[in-house]
N, C-alpha and C positions, 0 to 999 in steps of 0.2 A: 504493500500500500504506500500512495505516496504522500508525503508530511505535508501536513493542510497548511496553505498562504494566511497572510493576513488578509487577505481578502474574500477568501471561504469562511474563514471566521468569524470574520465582520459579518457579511449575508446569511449566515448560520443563525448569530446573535439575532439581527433586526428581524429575520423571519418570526422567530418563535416571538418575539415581543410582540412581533403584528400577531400573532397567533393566540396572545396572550389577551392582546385589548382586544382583538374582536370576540374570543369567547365569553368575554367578560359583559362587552358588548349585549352580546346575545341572551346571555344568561338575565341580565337584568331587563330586557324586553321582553323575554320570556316570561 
């Protein structure tokens, strides 16, 4: 495997944080 960029790690991070406010999102429309 090959050793993750600062720039996969970056887009890793901000994924799941969009990941994070939209289920949050959702949860409290719900």
């Amino acid at each position: 495997m090959t050793r993750p960029t600062a720039r996969q790690l970056q887009l890793a991070m901000a994924t799941v944080l969009l990941l994070t406010l939209l289920g949050g999102a959702l949860g409290r429309l719900l």
